[in-house]
N, C-alpha and C positions, 0 to 999 in steps of 0.2 A: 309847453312847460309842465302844464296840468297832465300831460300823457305821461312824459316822460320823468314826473313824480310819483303815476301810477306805476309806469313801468317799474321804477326803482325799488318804489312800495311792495309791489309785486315780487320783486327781485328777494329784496328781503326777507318779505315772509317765505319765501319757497326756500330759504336755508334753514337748517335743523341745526337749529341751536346747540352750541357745547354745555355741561351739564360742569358744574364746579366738584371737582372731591369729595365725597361724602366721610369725612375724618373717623364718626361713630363706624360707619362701615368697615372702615378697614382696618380698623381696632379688633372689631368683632370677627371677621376672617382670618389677624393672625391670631386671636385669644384660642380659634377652636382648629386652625393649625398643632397652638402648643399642646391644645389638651388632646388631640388627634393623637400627636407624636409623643405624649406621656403617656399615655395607652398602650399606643405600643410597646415601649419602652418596657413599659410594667409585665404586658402578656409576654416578653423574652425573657423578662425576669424570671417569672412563674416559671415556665418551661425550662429552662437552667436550673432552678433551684430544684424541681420535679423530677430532670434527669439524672441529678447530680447529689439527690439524695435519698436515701437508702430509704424505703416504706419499712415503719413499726411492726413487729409483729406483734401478736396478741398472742396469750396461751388461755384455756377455758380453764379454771379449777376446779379439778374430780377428787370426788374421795377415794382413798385407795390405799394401800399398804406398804412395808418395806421392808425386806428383809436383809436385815444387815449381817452379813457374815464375812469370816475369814475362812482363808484354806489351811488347811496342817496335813504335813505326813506324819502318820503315827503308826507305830509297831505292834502287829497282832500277838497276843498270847490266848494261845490256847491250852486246853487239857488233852498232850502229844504223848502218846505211847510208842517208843523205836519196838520196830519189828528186826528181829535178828532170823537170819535162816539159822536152821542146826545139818545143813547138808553143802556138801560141795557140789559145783557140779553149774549146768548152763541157765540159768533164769528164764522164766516166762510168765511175764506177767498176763492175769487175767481180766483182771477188771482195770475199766478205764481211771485214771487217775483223777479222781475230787468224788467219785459215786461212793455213794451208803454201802456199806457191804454188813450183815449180821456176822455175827459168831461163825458158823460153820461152814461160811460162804471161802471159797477157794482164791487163796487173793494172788499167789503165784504156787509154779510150780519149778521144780531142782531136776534137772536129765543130766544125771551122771555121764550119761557117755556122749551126749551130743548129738546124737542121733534125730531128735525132735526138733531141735534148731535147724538140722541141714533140711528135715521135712518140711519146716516153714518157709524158709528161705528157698528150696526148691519150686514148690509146691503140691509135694506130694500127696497132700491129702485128697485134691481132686478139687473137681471147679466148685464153687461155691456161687450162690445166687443169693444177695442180700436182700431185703425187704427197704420200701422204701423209706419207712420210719429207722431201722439199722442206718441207714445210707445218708438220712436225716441230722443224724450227729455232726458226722463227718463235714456236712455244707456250713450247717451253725457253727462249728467252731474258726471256718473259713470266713465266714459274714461277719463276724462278731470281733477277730482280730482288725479285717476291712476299715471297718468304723473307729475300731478303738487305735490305729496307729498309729502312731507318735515319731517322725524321723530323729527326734532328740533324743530317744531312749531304746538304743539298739538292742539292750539287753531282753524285749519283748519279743524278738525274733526269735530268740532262743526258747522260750514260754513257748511260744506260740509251735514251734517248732517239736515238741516234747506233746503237747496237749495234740495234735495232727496226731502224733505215733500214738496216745494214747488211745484215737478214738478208734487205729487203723488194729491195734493188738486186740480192743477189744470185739472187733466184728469177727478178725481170725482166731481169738480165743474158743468164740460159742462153739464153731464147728471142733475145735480140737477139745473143749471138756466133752463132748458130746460122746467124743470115740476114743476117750483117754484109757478106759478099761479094756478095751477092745488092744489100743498102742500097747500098753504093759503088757497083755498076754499075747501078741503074735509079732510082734517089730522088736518094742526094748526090753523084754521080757523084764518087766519092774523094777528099770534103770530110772523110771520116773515118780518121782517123792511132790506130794499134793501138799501144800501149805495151806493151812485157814487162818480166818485172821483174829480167831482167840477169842473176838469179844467184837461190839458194835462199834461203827465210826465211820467216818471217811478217812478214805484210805490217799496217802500221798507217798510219789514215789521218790522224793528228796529232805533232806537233811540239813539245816545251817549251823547246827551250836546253839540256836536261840530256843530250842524246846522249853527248857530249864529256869528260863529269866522268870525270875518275881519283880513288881515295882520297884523293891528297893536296890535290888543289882544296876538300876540304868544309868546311863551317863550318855555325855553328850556323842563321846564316841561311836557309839550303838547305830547312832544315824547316819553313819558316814558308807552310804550305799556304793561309793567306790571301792572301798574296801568289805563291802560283802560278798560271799562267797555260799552257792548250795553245790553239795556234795549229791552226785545222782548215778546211780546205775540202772544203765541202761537194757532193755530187754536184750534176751542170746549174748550176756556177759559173761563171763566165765567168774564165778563168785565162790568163795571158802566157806568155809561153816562159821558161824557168828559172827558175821559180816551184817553188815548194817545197809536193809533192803529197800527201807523207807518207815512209815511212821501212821497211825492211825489216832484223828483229832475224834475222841471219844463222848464228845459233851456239846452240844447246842450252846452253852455260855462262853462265853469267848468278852476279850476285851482290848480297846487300841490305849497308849500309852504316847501322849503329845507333850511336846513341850512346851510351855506355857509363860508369860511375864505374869508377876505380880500382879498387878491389875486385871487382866482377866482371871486370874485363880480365884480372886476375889466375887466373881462375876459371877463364875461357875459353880463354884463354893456355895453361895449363895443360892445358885437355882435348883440343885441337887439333879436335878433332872436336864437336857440339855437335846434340842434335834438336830441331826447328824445327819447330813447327806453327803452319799458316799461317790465319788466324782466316775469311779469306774461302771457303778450301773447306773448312778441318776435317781438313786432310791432313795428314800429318808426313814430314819430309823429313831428313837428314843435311847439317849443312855444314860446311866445312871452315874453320877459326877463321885470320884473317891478323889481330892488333891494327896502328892508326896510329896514333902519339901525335904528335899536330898539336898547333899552338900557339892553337889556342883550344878545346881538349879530345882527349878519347881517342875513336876508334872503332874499332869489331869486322867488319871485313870476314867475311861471311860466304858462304862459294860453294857453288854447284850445279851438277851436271851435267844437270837434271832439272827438270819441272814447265814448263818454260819457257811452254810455251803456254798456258798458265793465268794467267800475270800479263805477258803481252808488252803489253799494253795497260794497266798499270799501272806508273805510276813510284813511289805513294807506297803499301807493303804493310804491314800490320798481322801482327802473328807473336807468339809465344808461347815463349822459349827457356824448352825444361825441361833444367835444366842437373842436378835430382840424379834420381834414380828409386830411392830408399832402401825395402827391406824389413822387415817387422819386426811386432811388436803396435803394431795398429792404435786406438789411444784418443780420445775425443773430449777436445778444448782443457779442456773447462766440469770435467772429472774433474781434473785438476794442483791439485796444492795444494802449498804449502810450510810446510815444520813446522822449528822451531826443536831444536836438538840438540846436545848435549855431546860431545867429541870429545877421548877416552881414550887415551893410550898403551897398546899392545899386549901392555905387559909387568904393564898392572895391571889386565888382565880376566881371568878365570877362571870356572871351573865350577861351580857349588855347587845348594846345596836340594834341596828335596824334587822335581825335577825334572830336575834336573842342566843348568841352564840357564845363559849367562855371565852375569856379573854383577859387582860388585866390594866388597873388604872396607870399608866406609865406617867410619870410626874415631868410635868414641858414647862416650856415656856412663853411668854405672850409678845409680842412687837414691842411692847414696854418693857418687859425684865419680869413680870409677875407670874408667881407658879402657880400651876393652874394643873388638874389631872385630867390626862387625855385617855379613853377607853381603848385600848389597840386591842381586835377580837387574834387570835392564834387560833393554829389547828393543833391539834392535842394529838398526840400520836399514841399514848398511853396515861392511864392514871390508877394511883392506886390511893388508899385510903389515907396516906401523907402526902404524896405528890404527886407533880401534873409532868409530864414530857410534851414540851411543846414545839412548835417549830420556832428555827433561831434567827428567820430572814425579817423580821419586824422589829426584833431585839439589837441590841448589841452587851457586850461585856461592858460593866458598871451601870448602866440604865437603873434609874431607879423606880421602883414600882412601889404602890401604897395599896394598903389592906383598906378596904370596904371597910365604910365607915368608922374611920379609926384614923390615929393620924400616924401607925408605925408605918414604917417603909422599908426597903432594902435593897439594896445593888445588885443586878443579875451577875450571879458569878460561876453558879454551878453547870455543868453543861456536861453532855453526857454519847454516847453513839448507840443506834438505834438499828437494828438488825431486822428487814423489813424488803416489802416489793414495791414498784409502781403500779398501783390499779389502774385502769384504764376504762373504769366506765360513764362517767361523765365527761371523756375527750379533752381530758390532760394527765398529765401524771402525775397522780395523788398517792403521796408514800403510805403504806401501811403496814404499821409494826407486825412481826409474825414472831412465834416462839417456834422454834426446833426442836424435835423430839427425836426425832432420828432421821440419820442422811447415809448416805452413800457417793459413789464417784457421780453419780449424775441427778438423784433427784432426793429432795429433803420432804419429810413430813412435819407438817404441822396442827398446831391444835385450830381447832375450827369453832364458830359461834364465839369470838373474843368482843368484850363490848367493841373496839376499834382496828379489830383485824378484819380478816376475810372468810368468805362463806362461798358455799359452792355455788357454782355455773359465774363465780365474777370474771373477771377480764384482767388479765394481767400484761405487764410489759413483759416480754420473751427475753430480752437483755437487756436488763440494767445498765448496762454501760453505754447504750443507745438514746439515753433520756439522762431531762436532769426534772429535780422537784417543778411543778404546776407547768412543763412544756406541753405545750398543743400538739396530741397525737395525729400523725397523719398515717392512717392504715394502708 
């Protein structure tokens, strides 16, 4: 019995006992289950929100300039003397058209019988070898149309076409003045009549009607380049006696004539002086401002002492007045934003909190009904010597606010819009008021050093429309 108690005994202890549920246990494996799978939850979050939203840009603020301008076409007047032949007979011009020519220099010549035309056109004179500075003309007038071509203003072809033959008469003229004494005494026996050009200038070989205009003949018609027209003869023409051969602009002064609104005549007016860049070379020039108020508009006489032979062959010039050149923080347009803002008498902001920041006492009230004034700090976007521009997300319309020690008070009423970027250097975006001084299509300047504006190298939001006030910048 006593064994088989052992045994039993025996039997017993050699089983491995079941162990009861441990409740705290399995509490605490699904607690760190949930917070396991709330981790995760979060990090897909993140990464969603990461792919799916667009990184802030920043822009550094430089100082820098801007020059703000408009484009005009304006009509050259110059001082044009018409050249008339007094011979009939074949044309041959000498000098290339837009060059200096003195008094006694030979600007064409008249061959009665034609004979010197068929020699050119032949070419009888014999071969000629030009130099490469001669031969130099001829490629720059090539390069120079290249660049400047315009498929929208076919009429250039024709220019361009006239200045080529200019440059080709003048390489074949040198060899024919050279032996023109020698032609009249053994070929045309002095069928050929030398023209000089009277007096100094640049010599052009066309004609429009427009020589004659003073400021006060203009009108709006004048501009209408469809209906201009230049009158030109052309070398080996057959031409009468007082025939009109072309024209010589005798004076460095010269002046364009634009049309103008009110308001910038006013502008111009005012500056007397005005810089002019002229869109065919790229050059900038000074001119001196006379306004006309004509009875079918205003225009801006504009003068030169200079550039002349650059547009003597041109009556209708394209230009560029920059009339401001403003300095200052240089910002792109896309950065402006405007924020709405409450606008506080001077006498009822003050200091307070834990910061010592301005702010104002806002009149509340207690779990009982008892008014009591609460300190609410604002951020101030501007202030001047009467008022505060503050921000309006602590406020509302009628809030009453009370004046430092005193018991006036008054209901927020006035509220105003605030013309400003998001800075971005404490990693949210903090509005800050800016003044404009002058803009253009892509970037505005502003004044710098303002007590609560912006200074260089800050951090700006790139587009405003990307942010809103105190968001958390993510670069």
């Amino acid at each position: 019995m006593e064994g088989f108690i052992l045994a039993n005994g025996a039997s017993r202890g050699g089983r491995r006992r079941r162990r009861k549920p441990n409740k705290s246990g399995i509490i605490m494996n699904r607690l760190e289950l949930v917070i396991f799978g709330a981790i995760i939850i979060y990090i897909f979050v993140l990464i969603y929100r990461y792919i799916n939203t667009k990184p802030i840009k920043g822009y550094e603020i430089q100082m820098g300039s801007l020059s703000v301008s408009k484009t005009y076409t304006g009509i050259a007047l110059r001082q044009e003397e018409i050249l008339k032949t007094p011979y009939t007979g074949y044309i041959c011009y000498h000098e290339r058209e837009g060059s200096r020519v003195s008094s006694r220099d030979t600007v064409y010549s008249i061959d009665a019988s034609g004979r010197l035309a068929n020699m050119l056109n032949t070419g009888e004179d014999g071969d000629n070898v030009y130099t490469d500075e001669e031969l130099s003309e001829f490629r720059s007038e090539i390069i120079q149309y290249g660049r400047s071509y315009n498929n929208k203003n076919f009429r250039s072809v024709y220019d361009f076409k006239y200045d080529v033959k200019g440059a080709v008469v003048k390489l074949v003229s040198l060899s024919i003045s050279e032996n023109i004494e020698a032609l009249n005494q053994s070929r045309i026996g002095g069928m050929v009549s030398l023209c000089p050009a009277g007096q100094s200038g640049y010599v052009v070989y066309s004609t429009d009607g427009y020589e004659d205009l003073t400021p006060q003949d203009f009108s709006a018609a004048l501009y209408d380049q469809t209906e201009y027209k230049k009158e030109r003869i052309n070398n080996n023409d057959l031409v009468n006696a007082n025939v009109v051969v072309g024209k010589l602009v005798t004076s460095e002064e010269w002046s364009l004539i634009i049309p103008v609104d009110e308001e910038r005549a006013a502008i111009l007016e005012e500056k007397k002086v005005v810089k002019v860049k002229f869109i065919k070379t790229q050059e900038t020039s000074w001119g001196e401002v006379t306004i006309h108020h004509l009875s079918d508009g205003i225009y801006a006489e504009l003068a030169f002492n200079n550039s002349c032979v650059s547009f003597c062959t041109d009556r209708f010039i394209d230009i560029e007045l920059v009339v401001d050149d403003k300095r200052g923080l240089k910002i792109p347009n896309s950065a402006i934003a405007e924020k709405e803002c409450f606008i506080i008498p001077a006498e009822y902001m003050s200091k307070g909190g834990s910061n010592g920041n301005y702010g104002v006492l806002k009149e509340d009230y207690d779990e009982e009904g008892n008014v009591l004034n609460r300190f609410v700090e604002t951020t101030v976007y501007n202030a001047t010597d009467t008022e505060f521009y503050i921000e309006s997300d602590n406020l509302k319309i009628g809030d009453y606010i009370c004046k430092q020690d005193s018991a006036d008070k008054m209901a927020v009423s006035k509220s105003g819009t605030l013309t400003g970027v998001y800075n971005m250097n404490k990693g949210y975006a903090d509005f800050k008021q800016i003044t404009v001084i002058a803009e253009n299509d892509e970037y505005s300047i502003v004044s710098s050093n303002t007590q609560y504006g912006l200074t260089v190298y800050d951090r700006i939001v790139l587009d405003a429309a990307s942010v809103k006030s105190d968001d958390f910048i993510n670069p």
